[in-house]
C-alpha positions as CSV (number, residue, x, y, z in Angstrom):
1,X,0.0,0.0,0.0
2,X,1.3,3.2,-1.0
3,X,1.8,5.1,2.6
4,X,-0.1,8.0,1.9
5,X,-3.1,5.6,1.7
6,X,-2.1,4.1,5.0
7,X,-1.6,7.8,6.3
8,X,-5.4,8.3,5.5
9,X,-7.2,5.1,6.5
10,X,-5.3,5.9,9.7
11,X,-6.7,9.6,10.1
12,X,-3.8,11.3,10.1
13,X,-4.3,13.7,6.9
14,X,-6.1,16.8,6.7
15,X,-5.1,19.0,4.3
16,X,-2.9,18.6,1.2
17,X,-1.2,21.7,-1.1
18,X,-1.5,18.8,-4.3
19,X,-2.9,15.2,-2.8
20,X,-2.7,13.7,-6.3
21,X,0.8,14.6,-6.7
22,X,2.0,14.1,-3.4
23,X,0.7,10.5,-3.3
24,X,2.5,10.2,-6.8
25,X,5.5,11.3,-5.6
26,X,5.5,8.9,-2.0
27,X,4.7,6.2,-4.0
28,X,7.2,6.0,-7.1
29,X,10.1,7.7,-5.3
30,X,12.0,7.7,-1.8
31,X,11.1,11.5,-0.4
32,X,13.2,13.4,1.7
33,X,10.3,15.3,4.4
34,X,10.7,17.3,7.4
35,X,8.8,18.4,10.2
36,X,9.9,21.0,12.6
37,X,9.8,21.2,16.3
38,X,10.6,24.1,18.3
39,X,12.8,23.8,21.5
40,X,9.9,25.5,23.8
41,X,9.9,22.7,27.1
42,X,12.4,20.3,27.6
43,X,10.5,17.3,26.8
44,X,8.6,16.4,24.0
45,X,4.6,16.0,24.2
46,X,1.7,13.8,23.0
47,X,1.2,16.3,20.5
48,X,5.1,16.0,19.4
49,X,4.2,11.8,19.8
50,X,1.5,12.0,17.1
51,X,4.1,13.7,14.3
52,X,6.5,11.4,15.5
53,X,4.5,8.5,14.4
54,X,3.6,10.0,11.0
55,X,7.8,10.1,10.5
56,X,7.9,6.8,11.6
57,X,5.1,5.8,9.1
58,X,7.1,7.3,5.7
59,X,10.5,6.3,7.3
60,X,9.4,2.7,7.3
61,X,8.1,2.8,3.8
62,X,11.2,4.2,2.5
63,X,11.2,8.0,2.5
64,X,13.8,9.7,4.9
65,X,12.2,12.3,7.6
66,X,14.2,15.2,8.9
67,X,13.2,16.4,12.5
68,X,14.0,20.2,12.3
69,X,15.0,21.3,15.7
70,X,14.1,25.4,16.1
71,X,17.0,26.6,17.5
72,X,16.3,29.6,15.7
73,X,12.7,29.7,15.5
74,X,12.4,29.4,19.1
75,X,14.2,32.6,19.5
76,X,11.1,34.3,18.1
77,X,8.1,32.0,18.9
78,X,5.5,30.6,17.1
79,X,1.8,32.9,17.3
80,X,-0.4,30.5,16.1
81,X,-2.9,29.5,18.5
82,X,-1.8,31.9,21.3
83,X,-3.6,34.9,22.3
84,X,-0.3,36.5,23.8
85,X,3.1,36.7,23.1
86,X,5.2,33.5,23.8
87,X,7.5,33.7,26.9
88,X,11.3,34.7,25.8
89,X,13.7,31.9,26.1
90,X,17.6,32.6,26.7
91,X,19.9,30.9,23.9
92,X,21.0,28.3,27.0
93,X,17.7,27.6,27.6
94,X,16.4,26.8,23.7
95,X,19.7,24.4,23.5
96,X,19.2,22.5,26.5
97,X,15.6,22.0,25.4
98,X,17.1,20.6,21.5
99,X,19.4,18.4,23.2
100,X,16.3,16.7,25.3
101,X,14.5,16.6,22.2
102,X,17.2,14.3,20.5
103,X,17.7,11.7,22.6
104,X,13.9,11.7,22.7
105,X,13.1,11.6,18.7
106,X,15.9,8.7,18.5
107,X,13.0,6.5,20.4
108,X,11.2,6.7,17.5
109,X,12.8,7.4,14.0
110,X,16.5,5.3,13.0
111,X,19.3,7.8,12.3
112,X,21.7,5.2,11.1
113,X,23.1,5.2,7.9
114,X,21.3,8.5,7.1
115,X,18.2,7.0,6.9
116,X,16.9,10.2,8.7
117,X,18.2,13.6,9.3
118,X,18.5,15.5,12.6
119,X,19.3,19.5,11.8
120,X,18.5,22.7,13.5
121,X,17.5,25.4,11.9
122,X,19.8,27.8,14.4
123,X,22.5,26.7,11.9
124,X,21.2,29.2,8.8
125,X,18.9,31.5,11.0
126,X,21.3,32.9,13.6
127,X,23.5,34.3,11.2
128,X,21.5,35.9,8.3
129,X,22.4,39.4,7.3
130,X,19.0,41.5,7.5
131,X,19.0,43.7,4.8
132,X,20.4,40.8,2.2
133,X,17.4,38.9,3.5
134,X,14.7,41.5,3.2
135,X,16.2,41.8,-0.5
136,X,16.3,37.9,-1.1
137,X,13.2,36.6,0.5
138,X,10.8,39.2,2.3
139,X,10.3,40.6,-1.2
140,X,8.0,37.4,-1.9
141,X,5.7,37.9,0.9
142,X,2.5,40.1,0.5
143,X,2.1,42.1,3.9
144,X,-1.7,42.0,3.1
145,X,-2.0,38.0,2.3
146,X,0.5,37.6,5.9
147,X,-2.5,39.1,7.8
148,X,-5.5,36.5,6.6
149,X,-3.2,33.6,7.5
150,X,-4.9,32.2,10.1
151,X,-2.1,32.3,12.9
152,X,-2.2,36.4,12.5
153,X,-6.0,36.7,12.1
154,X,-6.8,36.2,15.6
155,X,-4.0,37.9,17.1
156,X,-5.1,41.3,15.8
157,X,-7.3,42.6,18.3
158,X,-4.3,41.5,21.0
159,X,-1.5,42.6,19.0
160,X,1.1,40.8,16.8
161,X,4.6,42.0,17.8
162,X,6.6,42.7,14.9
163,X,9.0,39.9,16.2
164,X,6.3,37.0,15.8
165,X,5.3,38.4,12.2
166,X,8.7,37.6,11.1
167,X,8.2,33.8,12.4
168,X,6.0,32.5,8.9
169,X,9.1,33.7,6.7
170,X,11.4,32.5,9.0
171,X,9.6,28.8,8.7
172,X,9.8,29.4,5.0
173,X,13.0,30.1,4.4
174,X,13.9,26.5,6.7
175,X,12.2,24.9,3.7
176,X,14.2,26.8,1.3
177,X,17.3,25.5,3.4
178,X,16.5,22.1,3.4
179,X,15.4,21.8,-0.2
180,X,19.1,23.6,-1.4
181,X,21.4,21.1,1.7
182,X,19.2,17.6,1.3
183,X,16.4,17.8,-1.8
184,X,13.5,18.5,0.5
185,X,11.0,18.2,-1.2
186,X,7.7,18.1,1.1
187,X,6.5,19.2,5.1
188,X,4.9,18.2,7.2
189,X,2.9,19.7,10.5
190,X,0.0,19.9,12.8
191,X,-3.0,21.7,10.6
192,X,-2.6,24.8,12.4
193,X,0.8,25.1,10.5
194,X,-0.9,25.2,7.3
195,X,-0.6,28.8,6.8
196,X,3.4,28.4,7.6
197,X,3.7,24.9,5.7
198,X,2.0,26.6,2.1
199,X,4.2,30.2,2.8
200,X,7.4,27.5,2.3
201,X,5.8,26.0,-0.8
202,X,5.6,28.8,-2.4
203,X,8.6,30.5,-1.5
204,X,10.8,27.0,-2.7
205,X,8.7,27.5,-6.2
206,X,9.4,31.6,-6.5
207,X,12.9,31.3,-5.4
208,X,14.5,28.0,-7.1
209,X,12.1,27.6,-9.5
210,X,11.3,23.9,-8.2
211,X,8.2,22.3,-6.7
212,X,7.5,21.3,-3.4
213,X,4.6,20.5,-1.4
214,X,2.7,20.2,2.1
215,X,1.0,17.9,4.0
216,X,-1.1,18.4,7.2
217,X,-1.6,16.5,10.0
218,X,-5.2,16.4,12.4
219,X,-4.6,17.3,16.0
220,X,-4.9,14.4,18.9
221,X,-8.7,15.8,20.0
222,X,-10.8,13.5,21.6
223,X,-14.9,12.7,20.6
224,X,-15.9,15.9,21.7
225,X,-13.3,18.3,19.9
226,X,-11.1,18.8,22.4
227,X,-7.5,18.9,22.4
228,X,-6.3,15.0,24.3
229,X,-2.3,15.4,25.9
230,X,-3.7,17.6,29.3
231,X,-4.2,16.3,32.8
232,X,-5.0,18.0,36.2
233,X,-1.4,18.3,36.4
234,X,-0.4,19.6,33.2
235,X,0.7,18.4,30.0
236,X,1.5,14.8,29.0
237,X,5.0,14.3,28.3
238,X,7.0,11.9,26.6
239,X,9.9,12.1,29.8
240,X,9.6,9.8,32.1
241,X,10.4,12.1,35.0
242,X,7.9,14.3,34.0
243,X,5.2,12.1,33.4
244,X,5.9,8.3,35.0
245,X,5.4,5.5,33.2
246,X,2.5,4.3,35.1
247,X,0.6,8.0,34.6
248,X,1.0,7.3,31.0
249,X,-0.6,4.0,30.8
250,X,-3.2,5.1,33.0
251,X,-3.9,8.2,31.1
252,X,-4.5,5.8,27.8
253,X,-6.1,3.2,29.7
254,X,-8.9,5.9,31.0
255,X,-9.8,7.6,28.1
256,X,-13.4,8.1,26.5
257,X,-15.0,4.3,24.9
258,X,-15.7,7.2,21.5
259,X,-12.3,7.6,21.3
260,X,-10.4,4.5,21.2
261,X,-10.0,3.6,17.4
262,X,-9.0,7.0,16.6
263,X,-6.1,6.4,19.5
264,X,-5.4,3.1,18.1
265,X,-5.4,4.4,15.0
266,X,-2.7,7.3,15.0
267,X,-0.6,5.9,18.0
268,X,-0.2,2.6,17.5
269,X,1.2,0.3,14.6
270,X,-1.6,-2.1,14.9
271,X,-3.0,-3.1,11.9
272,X,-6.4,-1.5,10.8
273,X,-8.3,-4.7,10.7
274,X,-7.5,-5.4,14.5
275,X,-7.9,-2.0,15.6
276,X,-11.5,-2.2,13.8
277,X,-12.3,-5.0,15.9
278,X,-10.8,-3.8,18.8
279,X,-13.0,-0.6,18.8
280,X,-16.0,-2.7,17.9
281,X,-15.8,-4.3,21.5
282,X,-19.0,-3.1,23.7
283,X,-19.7,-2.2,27.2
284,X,-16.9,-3.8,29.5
285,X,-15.1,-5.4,26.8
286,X,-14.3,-1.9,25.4
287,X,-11.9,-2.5,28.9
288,X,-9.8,-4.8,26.6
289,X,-9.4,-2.4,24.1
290,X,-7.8,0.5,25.9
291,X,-5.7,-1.7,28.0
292,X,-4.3,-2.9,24.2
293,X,-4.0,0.9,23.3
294,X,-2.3,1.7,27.0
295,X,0.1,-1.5,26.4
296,X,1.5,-0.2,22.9
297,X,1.6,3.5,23.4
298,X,3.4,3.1,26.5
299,X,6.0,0.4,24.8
300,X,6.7,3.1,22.0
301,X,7.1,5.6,24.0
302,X,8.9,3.8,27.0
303,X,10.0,0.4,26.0
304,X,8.4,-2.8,26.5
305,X,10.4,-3.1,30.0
306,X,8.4,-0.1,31.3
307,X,4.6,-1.2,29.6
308,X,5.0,-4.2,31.5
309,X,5.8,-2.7,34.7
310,X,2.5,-0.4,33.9
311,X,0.3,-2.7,32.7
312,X,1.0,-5.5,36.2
313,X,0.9,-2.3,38.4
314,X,-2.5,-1.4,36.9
315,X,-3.4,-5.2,37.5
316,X,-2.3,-5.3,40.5
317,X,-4.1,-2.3,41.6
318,X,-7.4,-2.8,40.4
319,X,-7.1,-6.4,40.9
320,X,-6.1,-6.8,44.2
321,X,-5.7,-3.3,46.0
322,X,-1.6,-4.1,46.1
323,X,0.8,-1.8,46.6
324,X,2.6,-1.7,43.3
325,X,5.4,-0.4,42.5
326,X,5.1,1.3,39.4
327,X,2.7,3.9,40.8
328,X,3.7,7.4,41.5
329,X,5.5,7.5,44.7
330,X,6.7,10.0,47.8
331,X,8.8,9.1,50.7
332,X,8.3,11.0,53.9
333,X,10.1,11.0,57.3
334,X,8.6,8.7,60.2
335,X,9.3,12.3,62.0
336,X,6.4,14.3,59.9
337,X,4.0,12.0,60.7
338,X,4.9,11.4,64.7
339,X,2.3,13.9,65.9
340,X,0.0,13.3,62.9
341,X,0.0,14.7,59.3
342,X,-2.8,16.9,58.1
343,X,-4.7,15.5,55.1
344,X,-4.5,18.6,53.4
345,X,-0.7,18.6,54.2
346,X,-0.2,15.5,52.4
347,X,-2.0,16.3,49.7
348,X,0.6,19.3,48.9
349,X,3.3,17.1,49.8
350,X,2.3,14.8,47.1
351,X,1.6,17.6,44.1
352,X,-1.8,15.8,44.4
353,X,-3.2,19.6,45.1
354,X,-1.3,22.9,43.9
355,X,-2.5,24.5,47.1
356,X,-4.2,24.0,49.9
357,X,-6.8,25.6,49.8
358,X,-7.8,23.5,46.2
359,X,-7.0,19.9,48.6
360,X,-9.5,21.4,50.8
361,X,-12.3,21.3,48.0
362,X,-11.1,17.8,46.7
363,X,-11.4,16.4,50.7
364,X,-14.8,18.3,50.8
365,X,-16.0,16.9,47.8
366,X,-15.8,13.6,48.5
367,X,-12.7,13.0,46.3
368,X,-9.9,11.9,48.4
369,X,-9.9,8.4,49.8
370,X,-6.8,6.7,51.7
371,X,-6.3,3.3,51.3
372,X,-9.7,3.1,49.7
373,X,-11.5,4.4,52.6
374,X,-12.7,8.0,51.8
375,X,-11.8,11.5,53.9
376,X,-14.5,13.0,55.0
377,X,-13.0,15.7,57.5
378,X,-10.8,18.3,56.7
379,X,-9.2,17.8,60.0
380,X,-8.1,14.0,59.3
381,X,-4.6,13.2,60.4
382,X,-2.2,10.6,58.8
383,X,-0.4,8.6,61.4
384,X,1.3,5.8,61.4
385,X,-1.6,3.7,61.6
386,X,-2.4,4.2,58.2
387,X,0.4,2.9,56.9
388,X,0.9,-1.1,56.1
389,X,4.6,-2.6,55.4
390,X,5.9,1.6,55.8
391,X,3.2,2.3,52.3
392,X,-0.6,3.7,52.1
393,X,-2.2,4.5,49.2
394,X,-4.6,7.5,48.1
395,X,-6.7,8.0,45.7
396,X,-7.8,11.5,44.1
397,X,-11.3,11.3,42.4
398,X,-11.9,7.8,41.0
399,X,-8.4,7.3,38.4
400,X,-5.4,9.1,40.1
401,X,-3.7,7.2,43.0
402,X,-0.5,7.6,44.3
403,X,1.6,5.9,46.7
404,X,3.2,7.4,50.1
405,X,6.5,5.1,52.0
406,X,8.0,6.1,55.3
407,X,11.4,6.7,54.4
């Protein structure tokens, strides 16, 4: 099957600059493609994961992806979809951030052999001359067709710093870059890069004459439109010391019955017959499903070592109420706990509240339970009573546990 095909039955496509010619192109010749990720955390995120799976899709039918890293970009930040300016990162800052993003991206694509292409854009951007470059390339850009993209539309009313405005020709000229250093000839992006991804078409096909093309991909939303990657406690993301593991199988093992085939479908290699089948399942059996989709998102992500450990803590958990040891953990001192711990202490301790004044609202709502038994009071203490074998468990609302030891 020519990939593009399997990139559609899959969901991933949503808008094309030339789908007849691009599918063409992936199928009677290997395609050197990029996508470009800009160095704003220092861990990649689901929304990072979906992209990465698209690369890993083309890579594997023979096409060779580079992952653009926006050491330069970064410096100016993206507008689209924020309603105010993006916070300024120091030149430190944006390189740490590329080098997490490396190690990460090698989970998922093969760099051997130069079967893929890491580059960062900080390597052209950083040292262009401005007034050569208003001459060479801002002469192709219409001020007036800039201001109906999209990702300047709906920052007018705000304000669009004359910094961001520069960020779609910027993106362009990467394109430019990678078409002259490695035959680029087509990228990729979330669809709310469109306006960027087309700008870079066109400017490859005014300035060398040749064509090019872009692809976009959906964004991870769940059933109900919403963006999926966010928690109570922020984004998911792909580091495991930022996001454990066990959160990340239990975040795919929990989510909506509507939207496991379109999870199974963009995260996972599974064949489309099986994950047909598997989203077919009804009522309990739809349990199966997501534990299948928990399973091989967490192995690609983490390693099979890791999905394991997830997928027998979860069993373990819901099986038997053990103690396992997989799940989020905190050690405190036998000393804290000597004249009795607040509940709305150890709910701070634990991150499981920001403050305590939001614990408070999750004791008096009837969503904090200690080893299964639920808080009623405010005023409850932890002692040492609670704890069996030096470990207690609690539980915030009916999917989040975590696990407290006496150190």
């Amino acid at each position: 099957m020519n990939v593009f095909d399997t990139l559609k039955e899959r969901g991933f496509i949503k808008q094309t600059t030339h789908e007849d010619e691009i599918r063409d192109l992936l199928g009677k010749e290997s395609v050197t493609f990029y996508i470009g990720f800009d160095a704003t955390a220092d861990s990649l995120h689901v929304g990072h994961f979906l992209q990465l799976m698209a690369m890993a899709h083309l890579q594997r039918a023979g096409h060779r992806p580079i992952a653009l890293l926006g050491g330069g970009t970064t410096m100016v930040g993206d507008p689209t979809g924020k309603t105010d300016m993006r916070k300024m990162l120091t030149v430190e800052d944006i390189q740490h951030n590329a080098e997490c993003f490396k190690g990460q991206m090698k989970r998922f694509l093969d760099f051997s052999d130069d079967k893929a292409i890491m580059e960062n854009n900080a390597n052209w951007l950083m040292n262009l001359e401005y007034i050569p470059f208003l001459r060479e390339v801002g002469r192709h850009f219409s001020v007036n067709r800039m201001l109906t993209a999209e990702c300047f539309k709906s920052r007018m009313e705000k304000g669009l710093s004359f910094l961001e405005f520069n960020y779609m020709i910027m993106q362009a000229y990467d394109f430019v870059e990678l078409h002259k250093r490695y035959g680029c000839k087509l990228q990729l992006g979330g669809d709310d890069q469109w306006s960027n991804i087309i700008a870079g078409a066109d400017l490859i096909r005014r300035v060398e004459g040749d064509s090019a093309y872009g692809m976009t991909f959906t964004l991870l939303t769940n059933s109900e439109g919403k963006k999926m990657g966010k928690t109570e406690s922020g984004a998911v993301w792909l580091d495991a010391e930022k996001f454990s593991p066990y959160e990340f199988y239990q975040y795919w093992r929990n989510v909506a019955d509507a939207d496991v085939k379109n999870c199974l479908s963009l995260l996972t290699f599974i064949e489309m017959d099986e994950v047909e089948r598997l989203a077919s399942l009804e009522g309990s059996e739809i349990n199966k499903a997501k534990e299948v989709l928990a399973y091989e998102v967490t192995k690609i992500v983490h390693g099979e070592e890791e999905a394991k450990k997830a997928q027998e803590a979860a069993k373990a958990l819901f099986g038997k109420g053990a103690m396992a040891g997989s799940i989020p953990c905190t050690e405190i001192a036998k000393a804290d706990i000597a004249d009795g711990m607040d509940i709305l202490t150890l709910l701070t301790t634990t991150s499981l509240a920001a403050s305590r004044s939001e614990a408070r609202r999750l004791v008096q709502q009837g969503g904090v339970s200690i080893n299964d038994e639920k808080i009623k009071e405010i005023e409850f203490k932890i002692t040492e009573d609670n704890f069996e074998d030096d470990s207690l468990m609690i539980r915030k609302g009916k999917k989040v546990y975590h696990q407290v030891k006496i150190g």
